[in-house]
MIBA-53397 format. One record per residue: x, z, y of N, C-alpha, C in turn; residue in one letter. Coordinates in steps of 0.2 Angstrom, whole numbers, plus 2048, in hexadecimal, padded with zeros to 3 digits. Each point is the difference from the previous one (the first is absolute). Last residue first. Example, Ala and Ser with C-alpha at 12.3 -4.5 7.8 and 13.67 -1.06 7.14 Angstrom:
// MIBA-53397
8408237F58048018067FC803805S;8028007E47FC800806804800806A;
END
This chain:
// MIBA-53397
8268928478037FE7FA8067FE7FFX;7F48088168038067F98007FB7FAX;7FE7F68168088037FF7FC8077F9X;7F17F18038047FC7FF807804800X;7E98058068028037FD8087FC7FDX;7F17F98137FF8067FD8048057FDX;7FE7E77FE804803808800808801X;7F47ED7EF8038067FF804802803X;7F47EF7FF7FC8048028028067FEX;8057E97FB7FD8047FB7FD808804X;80F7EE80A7FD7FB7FE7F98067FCX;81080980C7FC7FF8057F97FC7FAX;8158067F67FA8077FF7FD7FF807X;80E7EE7FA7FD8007FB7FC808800X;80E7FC8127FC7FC7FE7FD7FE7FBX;80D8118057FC8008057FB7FB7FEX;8178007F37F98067FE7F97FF805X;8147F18067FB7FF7FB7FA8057FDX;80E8098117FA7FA8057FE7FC7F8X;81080F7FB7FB8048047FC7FA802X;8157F77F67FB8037FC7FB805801X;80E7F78127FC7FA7FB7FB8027FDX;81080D80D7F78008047FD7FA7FBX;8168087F87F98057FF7FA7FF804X;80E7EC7F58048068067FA8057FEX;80E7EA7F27F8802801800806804X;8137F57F78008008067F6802803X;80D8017E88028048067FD800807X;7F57F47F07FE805800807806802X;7F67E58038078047FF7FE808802X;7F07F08008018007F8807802801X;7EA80980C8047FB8028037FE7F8X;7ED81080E8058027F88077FB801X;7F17FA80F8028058018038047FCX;7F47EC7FA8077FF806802808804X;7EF8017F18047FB7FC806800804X;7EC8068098058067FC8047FE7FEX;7F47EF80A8028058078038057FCX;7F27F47F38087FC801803804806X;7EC8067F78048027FC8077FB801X;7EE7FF80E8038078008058017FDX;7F57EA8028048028068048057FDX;7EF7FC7F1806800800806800804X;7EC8138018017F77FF8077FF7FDX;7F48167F68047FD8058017FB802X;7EF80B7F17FE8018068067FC807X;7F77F57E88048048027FE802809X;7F97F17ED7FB802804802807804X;80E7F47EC7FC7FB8057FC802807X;81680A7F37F78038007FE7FB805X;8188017FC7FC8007F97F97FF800X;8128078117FF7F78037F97FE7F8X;80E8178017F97FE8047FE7FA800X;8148057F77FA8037FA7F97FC806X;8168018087FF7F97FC7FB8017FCX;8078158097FE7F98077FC7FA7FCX;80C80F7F47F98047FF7FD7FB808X;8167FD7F97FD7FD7FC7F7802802X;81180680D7FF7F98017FC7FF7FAX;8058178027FC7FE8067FE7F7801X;8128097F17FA8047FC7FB7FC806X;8157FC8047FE7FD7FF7F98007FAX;80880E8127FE7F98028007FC7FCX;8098167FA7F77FF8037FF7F9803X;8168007F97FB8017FA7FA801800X;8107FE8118007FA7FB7FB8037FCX;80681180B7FC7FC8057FE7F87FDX;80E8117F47F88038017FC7FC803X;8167FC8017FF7FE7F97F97FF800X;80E8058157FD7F87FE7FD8017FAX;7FF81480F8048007FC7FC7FA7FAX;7F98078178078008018048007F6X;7EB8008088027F8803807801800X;7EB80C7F58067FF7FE8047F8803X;7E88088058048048028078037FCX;7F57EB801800803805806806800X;7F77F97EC8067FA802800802809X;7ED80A7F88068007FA8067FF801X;7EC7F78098028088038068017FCX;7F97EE7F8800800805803804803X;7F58037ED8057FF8008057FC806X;7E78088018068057FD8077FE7FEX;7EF7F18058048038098048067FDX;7F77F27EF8067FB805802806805X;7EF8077F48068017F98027FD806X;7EE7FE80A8038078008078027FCX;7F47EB7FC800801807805806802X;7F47FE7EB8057FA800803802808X;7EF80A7FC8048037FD8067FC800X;7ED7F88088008048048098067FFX;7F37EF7F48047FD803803805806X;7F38097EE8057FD7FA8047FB809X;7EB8098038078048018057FF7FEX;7ED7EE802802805805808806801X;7F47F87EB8057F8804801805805X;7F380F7F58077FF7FC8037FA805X;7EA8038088058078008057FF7FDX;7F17F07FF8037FF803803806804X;7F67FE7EA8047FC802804801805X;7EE80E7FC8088027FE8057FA7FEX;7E97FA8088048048058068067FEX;7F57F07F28037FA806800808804X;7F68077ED8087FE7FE8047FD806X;7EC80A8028038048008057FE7FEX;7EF7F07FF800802806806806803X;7F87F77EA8057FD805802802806X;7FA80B7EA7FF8038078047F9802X;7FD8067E97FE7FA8047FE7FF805X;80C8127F17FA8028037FA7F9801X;8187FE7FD7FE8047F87F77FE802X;80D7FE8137FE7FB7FB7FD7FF7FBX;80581280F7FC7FD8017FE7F87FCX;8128107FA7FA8038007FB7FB802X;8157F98097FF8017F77FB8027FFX;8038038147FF7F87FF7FE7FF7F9X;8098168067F87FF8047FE7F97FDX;8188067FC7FA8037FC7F97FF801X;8117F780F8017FF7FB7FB8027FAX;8018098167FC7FA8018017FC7F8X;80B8168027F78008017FC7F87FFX;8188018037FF8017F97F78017FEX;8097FD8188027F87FA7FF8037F8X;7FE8128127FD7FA8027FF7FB7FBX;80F8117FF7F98037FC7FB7FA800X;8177FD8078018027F97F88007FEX;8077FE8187FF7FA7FB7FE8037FAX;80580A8167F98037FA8017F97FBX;80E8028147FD7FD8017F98027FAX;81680D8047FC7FD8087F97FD7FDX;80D8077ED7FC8068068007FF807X;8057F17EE7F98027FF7FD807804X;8157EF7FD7FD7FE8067FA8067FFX;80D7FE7EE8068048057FA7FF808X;7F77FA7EC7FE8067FF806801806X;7FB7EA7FB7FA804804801807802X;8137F57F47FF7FE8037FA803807X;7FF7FF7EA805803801802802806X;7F17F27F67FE805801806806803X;8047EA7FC7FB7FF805800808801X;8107FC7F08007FC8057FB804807X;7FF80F7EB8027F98018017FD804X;7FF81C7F57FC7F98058057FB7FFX;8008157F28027FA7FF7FD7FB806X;7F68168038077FF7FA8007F87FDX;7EF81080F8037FC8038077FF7FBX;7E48088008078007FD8057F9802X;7EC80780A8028087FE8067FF7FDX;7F67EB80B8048048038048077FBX;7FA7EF7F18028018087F8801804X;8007FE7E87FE80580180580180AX;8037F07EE7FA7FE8027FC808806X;8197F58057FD8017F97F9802802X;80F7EB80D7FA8087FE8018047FBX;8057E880A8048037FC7FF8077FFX;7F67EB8098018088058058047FDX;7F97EA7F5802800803805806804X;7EE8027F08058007FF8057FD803X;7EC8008077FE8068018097FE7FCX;7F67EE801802801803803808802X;7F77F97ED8057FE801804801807X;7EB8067F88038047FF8097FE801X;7ED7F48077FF8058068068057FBX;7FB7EE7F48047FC8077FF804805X;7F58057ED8088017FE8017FD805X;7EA8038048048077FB8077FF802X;7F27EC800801803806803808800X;7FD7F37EC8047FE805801802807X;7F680F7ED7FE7FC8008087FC805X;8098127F07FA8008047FF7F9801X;8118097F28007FA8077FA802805X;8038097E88068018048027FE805X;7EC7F67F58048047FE807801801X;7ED7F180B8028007FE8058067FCX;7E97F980C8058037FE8078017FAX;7EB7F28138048007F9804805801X;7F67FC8147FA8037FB8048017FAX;8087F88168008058017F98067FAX;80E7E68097FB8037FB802808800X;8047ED8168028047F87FC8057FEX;7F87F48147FF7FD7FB8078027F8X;7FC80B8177FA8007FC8027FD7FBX;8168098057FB7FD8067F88007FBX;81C8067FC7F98067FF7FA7FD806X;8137F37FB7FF8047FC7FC8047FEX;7FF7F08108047FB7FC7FE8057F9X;7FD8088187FB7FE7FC8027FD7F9X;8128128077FC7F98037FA7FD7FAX;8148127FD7FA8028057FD7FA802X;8137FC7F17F78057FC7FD801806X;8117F28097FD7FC7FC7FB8057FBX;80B8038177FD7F97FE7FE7FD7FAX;8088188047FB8008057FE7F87FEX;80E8097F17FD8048017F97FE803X;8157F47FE7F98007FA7FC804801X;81280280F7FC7F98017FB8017FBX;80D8127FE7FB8008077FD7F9800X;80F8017ED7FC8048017FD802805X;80F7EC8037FE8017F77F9807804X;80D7FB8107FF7FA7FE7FD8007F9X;80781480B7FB7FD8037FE7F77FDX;80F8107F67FB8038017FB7FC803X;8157F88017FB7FC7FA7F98077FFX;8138038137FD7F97FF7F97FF7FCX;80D8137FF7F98018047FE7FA800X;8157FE7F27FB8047FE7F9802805X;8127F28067FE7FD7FC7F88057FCX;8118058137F97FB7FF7FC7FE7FFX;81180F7F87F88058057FD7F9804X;8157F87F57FE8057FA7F7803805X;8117F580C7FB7FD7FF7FB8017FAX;80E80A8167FE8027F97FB7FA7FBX;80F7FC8177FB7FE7FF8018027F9X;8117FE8117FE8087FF7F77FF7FBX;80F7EB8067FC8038037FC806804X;80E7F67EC8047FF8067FE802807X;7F580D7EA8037F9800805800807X;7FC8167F07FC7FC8068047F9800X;7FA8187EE8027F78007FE7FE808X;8018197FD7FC7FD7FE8067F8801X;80181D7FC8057FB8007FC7FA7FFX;80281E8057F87F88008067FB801X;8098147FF7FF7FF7F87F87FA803X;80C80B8128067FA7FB7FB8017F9X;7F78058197FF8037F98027FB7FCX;8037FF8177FD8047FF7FF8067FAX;8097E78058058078047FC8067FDX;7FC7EB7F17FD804803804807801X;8067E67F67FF8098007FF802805X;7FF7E67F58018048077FE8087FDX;8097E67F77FD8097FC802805808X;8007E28018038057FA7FD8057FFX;8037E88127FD8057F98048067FDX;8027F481B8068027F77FB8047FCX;7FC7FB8178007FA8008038017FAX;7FE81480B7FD7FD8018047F8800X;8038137EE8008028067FD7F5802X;8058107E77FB7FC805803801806X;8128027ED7FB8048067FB7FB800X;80A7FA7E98017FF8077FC806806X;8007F87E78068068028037FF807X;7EA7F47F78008067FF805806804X;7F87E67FF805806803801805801X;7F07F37F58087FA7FE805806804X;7E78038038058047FC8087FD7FCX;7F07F58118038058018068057FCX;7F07EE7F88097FE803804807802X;7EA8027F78067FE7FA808800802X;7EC80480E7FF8057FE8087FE7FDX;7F57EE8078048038048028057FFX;7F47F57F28057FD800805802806X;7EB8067FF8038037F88087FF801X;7EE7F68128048097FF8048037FAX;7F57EC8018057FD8048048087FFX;7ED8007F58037FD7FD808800804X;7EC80580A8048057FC8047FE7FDX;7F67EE80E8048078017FF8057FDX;7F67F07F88077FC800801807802X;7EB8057FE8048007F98077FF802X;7EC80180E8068068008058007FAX;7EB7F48068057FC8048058067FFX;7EE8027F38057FB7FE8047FF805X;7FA8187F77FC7FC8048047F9801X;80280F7EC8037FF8037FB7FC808X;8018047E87F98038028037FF80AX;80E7F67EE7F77FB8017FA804802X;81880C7FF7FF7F98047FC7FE7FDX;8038127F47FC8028078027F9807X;7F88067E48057FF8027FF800807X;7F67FF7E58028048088057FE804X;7FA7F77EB7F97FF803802803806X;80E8067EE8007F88027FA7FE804X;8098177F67FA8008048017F8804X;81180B7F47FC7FE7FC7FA7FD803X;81280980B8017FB7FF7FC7FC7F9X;7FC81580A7FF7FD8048027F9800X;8008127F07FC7FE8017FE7FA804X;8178087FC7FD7FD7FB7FA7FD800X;81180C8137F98027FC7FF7F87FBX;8117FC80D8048077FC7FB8037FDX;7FD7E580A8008068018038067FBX;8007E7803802802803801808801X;7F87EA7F1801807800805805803X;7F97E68048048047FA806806800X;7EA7FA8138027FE7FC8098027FEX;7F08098117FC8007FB8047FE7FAX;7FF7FC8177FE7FC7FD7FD8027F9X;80F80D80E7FB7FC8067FA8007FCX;8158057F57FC8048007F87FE806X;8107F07FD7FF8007FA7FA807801X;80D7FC8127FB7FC8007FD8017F8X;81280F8047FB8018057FB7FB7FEX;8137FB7F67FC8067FC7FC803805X;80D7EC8087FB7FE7FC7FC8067FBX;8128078117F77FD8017FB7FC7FDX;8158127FC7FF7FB7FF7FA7FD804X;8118148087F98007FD7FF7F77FDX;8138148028007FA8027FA7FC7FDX;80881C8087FF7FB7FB7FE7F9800X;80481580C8067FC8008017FB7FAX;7EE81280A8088027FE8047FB7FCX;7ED7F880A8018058048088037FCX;7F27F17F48057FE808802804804X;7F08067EE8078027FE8057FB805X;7E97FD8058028068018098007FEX;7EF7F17F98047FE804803807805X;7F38027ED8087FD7FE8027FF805X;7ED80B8018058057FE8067FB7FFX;7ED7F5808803806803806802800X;7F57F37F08037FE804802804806X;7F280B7F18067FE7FD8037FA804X;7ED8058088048087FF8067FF7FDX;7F07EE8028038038078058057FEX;7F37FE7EF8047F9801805800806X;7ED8117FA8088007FE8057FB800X;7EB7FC8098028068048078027FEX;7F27F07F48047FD806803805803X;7F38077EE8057FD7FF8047FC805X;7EE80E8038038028008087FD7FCX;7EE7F38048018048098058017FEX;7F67FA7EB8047FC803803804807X;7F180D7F68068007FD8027FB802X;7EC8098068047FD8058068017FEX;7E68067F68077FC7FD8037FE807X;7E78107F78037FE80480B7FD7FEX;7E680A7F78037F87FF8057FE808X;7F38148058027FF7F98017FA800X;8068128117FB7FC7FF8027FC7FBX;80A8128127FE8017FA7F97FB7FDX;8108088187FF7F67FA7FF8037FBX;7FA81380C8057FD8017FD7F97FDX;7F28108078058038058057FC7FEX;7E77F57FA8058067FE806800804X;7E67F98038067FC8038058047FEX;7E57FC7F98068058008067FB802X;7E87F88058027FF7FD807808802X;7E77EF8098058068018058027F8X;7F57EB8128018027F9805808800X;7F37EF8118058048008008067F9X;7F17EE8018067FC80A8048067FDX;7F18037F08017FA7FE8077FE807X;7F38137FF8058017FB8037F9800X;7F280F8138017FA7FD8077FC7FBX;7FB81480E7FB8037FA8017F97FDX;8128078127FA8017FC7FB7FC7FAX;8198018067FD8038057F8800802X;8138017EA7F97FE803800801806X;81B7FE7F87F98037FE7FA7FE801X;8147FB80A8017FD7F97FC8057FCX;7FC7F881A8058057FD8017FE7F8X;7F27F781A8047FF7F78058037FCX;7F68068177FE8017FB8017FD7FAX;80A7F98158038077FC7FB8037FCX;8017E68047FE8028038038097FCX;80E7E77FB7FB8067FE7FD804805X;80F7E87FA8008078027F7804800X;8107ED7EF7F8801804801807804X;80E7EC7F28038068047FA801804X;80A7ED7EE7FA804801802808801X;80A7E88098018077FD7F88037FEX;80D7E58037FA8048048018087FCX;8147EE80A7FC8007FB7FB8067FFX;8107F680F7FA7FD7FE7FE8037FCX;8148088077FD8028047F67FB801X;8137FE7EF7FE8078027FB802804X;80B7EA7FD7FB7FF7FC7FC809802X;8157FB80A7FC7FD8017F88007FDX;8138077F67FF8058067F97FB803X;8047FA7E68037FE8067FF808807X;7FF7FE7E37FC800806804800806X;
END
């Protein structure tokens, strides 16, 4: 799917007057069906094993391109292979068993060459392992502050290990999330929401549960916060400004429920609470990392590193057709980040935070994440 196409394409996203709640608001069972809504993802015929299989996919590319950091010379074709999916890239068995998974054809299409190109940068970089990083010389930058952080920087102070990684959160699992289970396509009137199938529930069941697997959750978040993933993980550093964690896991559970129920009406409005805050999130991970890199200007590792955490979780946004940022906006951060990450200053990356939490209506609270 093209970016362009994103922004055509139709949503089922119904807002709601404040008495639609995901119970009856009166007497009339048929417009507002009453039904039990449980405190967690507890519901039956539910599967979002693929999700979780892309999730450790990421995870274990990750972890390899990581070992650049201490000085190890990363191959690129065992990046793209892992990409891909193909011959048996993985240290989990299961993953290389699971021929059907993979996270470039989940990949949003115009973001596949440029990842790819990143693999290859990641690679080169590490050709220089036994070299300083400084600016115009790949190699292993150490952090003045704290010598045991040692990340991979290229010629440009640019981590591309934390590109790659926020990068594909958003181009794989943020993008499936919001344009393709959250959309009429998946969960609209005309998917069947009668057959069930075992272990799966109906179809509109399992393209609400998969999405739910993207969030990387366990089912009982918030109470339990052990093992978070990508997104979720993520919600819970920003959850004490912004309330994400209860918000996006409520709208999460309520939608499900409402399906089960055959509440459309309560599904299109925990629709549009999950899309909403899942971009809203996305937004606040950039300015957190943003801050980050701010307030480590004097020590290049840190500052390469938040910036290059802060670039991918940018390149997340551009993902959601019906996004709040233009793209004016998101080229005004872009050139403010810049692409020599020594010379990026501290009114850069303040005036890009500014505009991404003008674009989101986060000015408020923006210096506490």
């Amino acid at each position: 799917m093209t970016l362009s196409a994103l922004k055509n394409k139709a949503y089922a996203v119904v807002g709601l007057a404040a008495c639609i709640a995901f119970s009856s608001c009166s007497d009339d069972k048929e417009n507002n069906p009453s039904y039990n809504v449980p405190a967690t993802y507890n519901f039956a015929n539910v599967d979002y094993s693929g999700q979780e299989a892309r999730i450790a996919m990421l995870g274990e590319m990750d972890t390899y391109i990581k070992t650049g950091n201490n000085g190890a010379v990363l191959d690129a074709q065992k990046i793209k292979n892992m990409y891909a999916n193909a011959n048996a890239p993985f240290a989990n068995a299961s993953l290389n068993e699971a021929t059907t998974k993979q996270l470039k054809n989940k990949t949003i299409s115009t973001a596949v060459t440029e990842f790819e190109g990143f693999f290859d940068k990641v690679a080169t970089a590490s050709q220089s392992a036994n070299a300083v990083a400084s600016n115009g010389t790949a190699g292993i930058s150490t952090s003045s502050t704290d010598p045991t952080k040692k990340y991979l920087l290229d010629a440009n102070g640019v981590e591309y290990g934390q590109v790659i990684s926020k990068g594909l959160m958003g181009a794989v699992f943020y993008f499936q999330t919001v344009e393709g289970y959250l959309t009429a396509e998946k969960i609209g009137p005309t998917v069947d929401n009668t057959t069930v199938v075992p272990g799966e529930g109906t179809k509109m069941e399992h393209h609400w549960d998969e999405a739910f697997g993207y969030f990387g959750a366990p089912k009982d978040f918030p109470a339990n916060k052990s093992g978070l993933k990508y997104w979720a993980n993520y919600s819970n550093k920003v959850d004490a400004v912004l309330g994400t964690n209860k918000a996006i896991m409520d709208a999460f559970i309520k939608g499900r429920a409402a399906i089960s129920a055959k509440d459309m009406a309560g599904k299109d409005a925990a629709t549009t609470t999950v899309r909403a805050e899942l971009e809203k999130l996305v937004a606040a991970s950039a300015i957190l990392e943003l801050n980050a890199a701010n307030k480590n200007m004097g020590d290049q590792t840190l500052k390469s590193h938040y910036l290059s955490e802060a670039l991918g979780f940018v390149m997340s946004l551009k993902y959601k057709g019906d996004r709040k940022i233009t793209d004016a906006q998101l080229a005004q951060v872009m050139t403010k980040i810049g692409t020599n990450f020594y010379n990026t200053s501290s009114t850069d990356i303040a005036a890009a935070a500014d505009i991404i939490a003008t674009a989101y209506n986060l000015n408020n609270v923006k210096g506490q994440l």
